[in-house]
C-alpha positions as CSV (number, residue, x, y, z in Angstrom):
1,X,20.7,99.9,93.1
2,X,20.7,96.4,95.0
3,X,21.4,93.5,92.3
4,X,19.0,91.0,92.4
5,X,19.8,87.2,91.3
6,X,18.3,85.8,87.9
7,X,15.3,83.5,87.8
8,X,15.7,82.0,84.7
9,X,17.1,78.3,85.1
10,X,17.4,75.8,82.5
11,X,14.8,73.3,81.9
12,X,15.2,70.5,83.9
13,X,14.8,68.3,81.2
14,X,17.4,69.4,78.3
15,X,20.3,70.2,81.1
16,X,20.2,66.4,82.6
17,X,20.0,65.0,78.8
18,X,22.9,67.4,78.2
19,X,24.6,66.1,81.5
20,X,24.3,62.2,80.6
21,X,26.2,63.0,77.2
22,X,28.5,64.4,78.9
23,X,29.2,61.6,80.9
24,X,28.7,59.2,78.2
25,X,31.8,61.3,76.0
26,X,33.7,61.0,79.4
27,X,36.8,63.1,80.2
28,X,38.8,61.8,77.7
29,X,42.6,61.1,78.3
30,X,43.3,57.2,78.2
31,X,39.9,56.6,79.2
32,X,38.3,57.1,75.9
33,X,38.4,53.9,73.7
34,X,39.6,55.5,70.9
35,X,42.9,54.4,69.1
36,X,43.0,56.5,66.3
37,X,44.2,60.3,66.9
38,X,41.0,61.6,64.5
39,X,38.4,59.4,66.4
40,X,39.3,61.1,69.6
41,X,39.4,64.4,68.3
42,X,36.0,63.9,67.0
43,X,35.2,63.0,70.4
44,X,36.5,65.3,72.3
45,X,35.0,68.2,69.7
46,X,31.6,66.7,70.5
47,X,32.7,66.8,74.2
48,X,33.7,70.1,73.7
49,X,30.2,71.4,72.3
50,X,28.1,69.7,75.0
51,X,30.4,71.4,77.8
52,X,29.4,74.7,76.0
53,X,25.9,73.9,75.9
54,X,25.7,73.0,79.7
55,X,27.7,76.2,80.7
56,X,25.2,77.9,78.6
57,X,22.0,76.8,79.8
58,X,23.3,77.1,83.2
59,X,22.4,80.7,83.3
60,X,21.1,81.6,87.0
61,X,23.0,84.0,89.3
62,X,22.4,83.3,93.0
63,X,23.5,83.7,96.6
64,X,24.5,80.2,97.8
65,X,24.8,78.1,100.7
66,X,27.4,76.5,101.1
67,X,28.2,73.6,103.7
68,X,31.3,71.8,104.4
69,X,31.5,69.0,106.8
70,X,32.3,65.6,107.8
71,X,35.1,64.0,109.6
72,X,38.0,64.7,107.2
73,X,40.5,67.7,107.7
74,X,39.7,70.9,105.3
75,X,36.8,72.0,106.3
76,X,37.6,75.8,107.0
77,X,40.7,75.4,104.3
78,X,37.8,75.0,101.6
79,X,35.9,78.0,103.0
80,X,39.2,80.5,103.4
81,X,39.7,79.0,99.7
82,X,36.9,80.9,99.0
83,X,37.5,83.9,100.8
84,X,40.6,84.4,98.9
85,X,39.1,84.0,95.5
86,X,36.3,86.6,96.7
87,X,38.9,88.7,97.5
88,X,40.8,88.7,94.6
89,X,37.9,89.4,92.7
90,X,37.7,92.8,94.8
91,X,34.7,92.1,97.0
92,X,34.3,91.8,100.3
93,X,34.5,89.1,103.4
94,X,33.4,88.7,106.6
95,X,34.5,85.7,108.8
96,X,33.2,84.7,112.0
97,X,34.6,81.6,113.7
98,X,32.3,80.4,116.9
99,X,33.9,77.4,119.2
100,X,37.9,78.7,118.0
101,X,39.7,81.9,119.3
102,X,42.1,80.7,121.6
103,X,44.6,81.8,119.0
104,X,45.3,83.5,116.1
105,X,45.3,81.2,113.2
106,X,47.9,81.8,110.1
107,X,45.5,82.7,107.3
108,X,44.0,85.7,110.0
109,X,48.0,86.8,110.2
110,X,48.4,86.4,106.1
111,X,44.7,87.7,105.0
112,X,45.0,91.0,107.6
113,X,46.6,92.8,104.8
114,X,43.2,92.7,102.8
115,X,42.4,95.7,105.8
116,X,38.2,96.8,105.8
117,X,37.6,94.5,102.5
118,X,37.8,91.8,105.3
119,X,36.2,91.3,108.6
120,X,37.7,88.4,110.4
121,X,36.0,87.8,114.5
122,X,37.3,84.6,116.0
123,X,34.5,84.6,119.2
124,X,34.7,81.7,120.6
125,X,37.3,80.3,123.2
126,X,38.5,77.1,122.4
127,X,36.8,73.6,122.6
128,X,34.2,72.5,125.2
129,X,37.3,70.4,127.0
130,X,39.1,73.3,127.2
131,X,36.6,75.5,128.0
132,X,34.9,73.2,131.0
133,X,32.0,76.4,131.1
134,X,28.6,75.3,128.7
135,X,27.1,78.6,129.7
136,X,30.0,80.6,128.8
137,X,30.2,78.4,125.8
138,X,26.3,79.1,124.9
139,X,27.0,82.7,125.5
140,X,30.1,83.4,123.2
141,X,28.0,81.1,120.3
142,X,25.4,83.3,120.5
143,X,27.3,86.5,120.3
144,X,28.9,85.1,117.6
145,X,25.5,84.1,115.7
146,X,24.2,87.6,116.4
147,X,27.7,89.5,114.7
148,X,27.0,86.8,112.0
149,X,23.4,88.2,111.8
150,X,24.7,91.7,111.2
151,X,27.0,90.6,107.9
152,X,24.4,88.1,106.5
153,X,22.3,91.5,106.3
154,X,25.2,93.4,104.9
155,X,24.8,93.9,101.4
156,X,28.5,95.3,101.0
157,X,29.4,92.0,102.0
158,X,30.0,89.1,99.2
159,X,30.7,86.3,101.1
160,X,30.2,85.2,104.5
161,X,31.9,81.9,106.4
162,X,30.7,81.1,110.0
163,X,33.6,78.7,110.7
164,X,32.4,76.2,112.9
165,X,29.0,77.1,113.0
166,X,28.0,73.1,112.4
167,X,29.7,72.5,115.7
168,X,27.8,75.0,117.7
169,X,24.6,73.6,116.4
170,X,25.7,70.1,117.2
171,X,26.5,70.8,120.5
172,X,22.8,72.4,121.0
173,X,24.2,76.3,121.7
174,X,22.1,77.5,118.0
175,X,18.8,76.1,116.8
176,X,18.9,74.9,113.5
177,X,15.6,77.2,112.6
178,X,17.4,79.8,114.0
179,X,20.4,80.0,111.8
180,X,17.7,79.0,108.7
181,X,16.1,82.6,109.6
182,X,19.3,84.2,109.5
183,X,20.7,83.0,106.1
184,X,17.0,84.2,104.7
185,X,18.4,87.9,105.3
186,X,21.2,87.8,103.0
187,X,20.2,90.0,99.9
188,X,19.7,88.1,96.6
189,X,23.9,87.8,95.8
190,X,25.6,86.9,98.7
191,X,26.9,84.0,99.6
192,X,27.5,81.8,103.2
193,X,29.7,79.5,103.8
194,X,29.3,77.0,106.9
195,X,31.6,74.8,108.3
196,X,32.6,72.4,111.0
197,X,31.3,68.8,111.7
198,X,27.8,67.1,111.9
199,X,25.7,69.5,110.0
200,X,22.1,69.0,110.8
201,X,19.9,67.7,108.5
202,X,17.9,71.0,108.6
203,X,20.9,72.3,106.9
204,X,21.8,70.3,104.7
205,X,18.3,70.0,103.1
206,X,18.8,74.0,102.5
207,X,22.1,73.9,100.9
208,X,23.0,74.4,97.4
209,X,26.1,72.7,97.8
210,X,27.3,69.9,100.7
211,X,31.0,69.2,100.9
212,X,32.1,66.4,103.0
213,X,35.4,65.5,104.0
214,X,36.3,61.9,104.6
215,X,38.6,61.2,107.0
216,X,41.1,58.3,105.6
217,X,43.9,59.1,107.0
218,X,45.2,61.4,109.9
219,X,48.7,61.8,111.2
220,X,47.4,63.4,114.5
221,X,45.7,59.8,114.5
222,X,47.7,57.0,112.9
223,X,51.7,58.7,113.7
224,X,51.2,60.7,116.5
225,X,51.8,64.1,115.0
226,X,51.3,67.4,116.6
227,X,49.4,69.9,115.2
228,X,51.8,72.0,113.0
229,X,52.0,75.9,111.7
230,X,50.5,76.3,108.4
231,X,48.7,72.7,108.1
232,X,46.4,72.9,111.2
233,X,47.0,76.4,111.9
């Protein structure tokens, strides 16, 4: 039997109430005003009981879509993040990278060992300036996007990441309507993640959750570091 996602969300109303207590009781620690040990315990018991009630009312089970982007590093390191936890929980992954492929990244070396529960295609064959070919390029992406196609569809699949994907679409080689049509076929539970920089509004609009990274600092950038095993790769 195919499991279908509840439809029974909190009202709108009572979860943000509950939210701006929260906020109001903070996180405790030295930023509650309290002094005395029995007025922060009362505080944090109240804190306590309003976490409970927002984890309760927050009762709806659904496939999500899941973008991280932006200019910082960590991008595809917050997707794999998830692709081990789905893993761990004994489901199964699928991975397909457009733009890299070039190489053969660490985590495809250290997450190999997961065998069939995890599909891992790196399609594309490097960046456009190593490339130099925007057919070629537009060819691989849409191989790629039509392998992706296949997963999103694939009910034995948990979680899907198209690494890179926000690049593709950037660059023009995938329409954002396109990819839009090809999350809709994911059955009621599974989730996507997508990656990679300049998602397009389109996107992001869709989205249940939008990561981005903010680049503040870069050693590539300010120190002249090379790319290194196990941070870049």
């Amino acid at each position: 039997m195919t499991a279908t996602a509840s439809t029974t969300p909190a009202a709108p109303d009572e979860a943000l109430a509950l939210d701006r207590q929260a906020e109001e009781l903070g996180p405790g620690g030295d930023l509650a005003p309290e002094v005395d040990q029995e007025a922060y315990r009362r505080r944090m018991q109240r804190r306590r009981e309003v976490q409970q009630q927002r984890v309760g009312e927050r009762n709806l089970e659904k496939g999500l879509v899941l973008v991280f982007t932006g200019e910082g590093k960590g991008k595809t390191t917050a997707a794999l993040g998830l692709v081990l936890r789905t893993l761990g929980h004994g489901e199964r992954v699928a991975v397909v990278q457009f733009i890299k492929g070039g190489w053969q990244p660490g985590e495809a070396r250290a997450l190999a060992r997961f065998g069939e529960d995890l599909h891992w295609h790196a399609l594309g064959e490097g960046f456009t300036w190593e490339t130099q070919d925007r057919e070629r390029d537009r060819q691989l992406v849409h191989s790629a996007w039509e392998r992706s196609c296949s997963y999103l569809a694939d009910a034995d699949r948990k979680l899907v990441v198209l690494d890179e994907i926000n690049v593709a679409l950037k660059l023009g080689y995938l329409d954002p309507d396109q990819v839009l049509e090809g999350l809709a076929l994911r059955p009621p539970l599974t989730h996507v993640a997508l990656t990679g920089r300049g998602a397009p509004p389109a996107l992001l609009e869709r989205a249940d959750l939008v990561t981005e990274m903010k680049a503040v600092r870069h050693p590539f950038r300010e120190q002249g570091v090379k790319a290194q095993a196990g941070i870049e790769y």
